[in-house]
Residue, then its C-alpha position, 0 to 999 in steps of 0.5 A: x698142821x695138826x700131827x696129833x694122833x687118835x690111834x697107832x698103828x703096831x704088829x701083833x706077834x703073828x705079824x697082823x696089822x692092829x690099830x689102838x685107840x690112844x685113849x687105851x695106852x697107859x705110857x710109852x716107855x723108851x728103850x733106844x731107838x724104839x718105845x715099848x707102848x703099854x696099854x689097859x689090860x693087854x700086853x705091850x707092844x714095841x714101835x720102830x719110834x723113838x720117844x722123842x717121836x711118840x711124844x710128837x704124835x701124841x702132844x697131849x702125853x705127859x713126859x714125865x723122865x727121859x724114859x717115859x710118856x704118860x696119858x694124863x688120862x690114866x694118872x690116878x695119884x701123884x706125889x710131887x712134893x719131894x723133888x727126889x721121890x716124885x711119881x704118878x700111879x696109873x689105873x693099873x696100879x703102874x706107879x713111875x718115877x717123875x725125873x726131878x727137872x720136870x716136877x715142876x712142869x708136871x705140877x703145873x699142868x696137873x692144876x692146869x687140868x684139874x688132876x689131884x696132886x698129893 
């Protein structure tokens, strides 16, 4: 069964239904039992979803810390020499920090699908 998802469904602050298309989110930051969904050139939203769950509908996001689910699509440059000071850099000039247990992996898909790793 597919559950991927090509866009999600959130509230704006006037409590109207908006939907995004995935490719517009840059990541997902978890707080708790909710995440904060960062887009290009809007402001967030917050979900009633966990990060766990986010990453479920959205399989081909990158979980990069415990607090963060990138759209590979967005990652412009990474560093992931240095298993202590890794991150990426998103379009928007975001740059996050790459938990040193999944550097390794990271890599791994950053030469699987071609993406510039420094």
């Amino acid at each position: 069964m597919n559950t991927a998802r090509t866009s999600i469904k959130v509230r704006d602050r006037r409590g109207r239904a908006i939907t995004i298309p995935a490719k517009q989110i840059l990541f997902f930051e978890g707080w708790s039992n909710y995440s904060r969904i960062f887009l290009t050139k809007q402001h967030g939203f917050v979900s009633s979803y966990t990060l766990k769950e986010q990453q479920e509908y959205h399989p081909t996001f990158w979980r990069i810390s415990r607090s963060h689910l990138v759209n590979p699509e967005h990652i412009v440059q990474m560093d992931l020499h240095d298993m202590h000071n890794s991150w990426v850099e998103l379009s928007d000039e975001t740059r996050l920090s790459v938990s040193r247990r999944r550097v390794k992996s990271i890599a791994t898909l950053a030469k699987y699908f071609n993406l510039a790793v420094s």
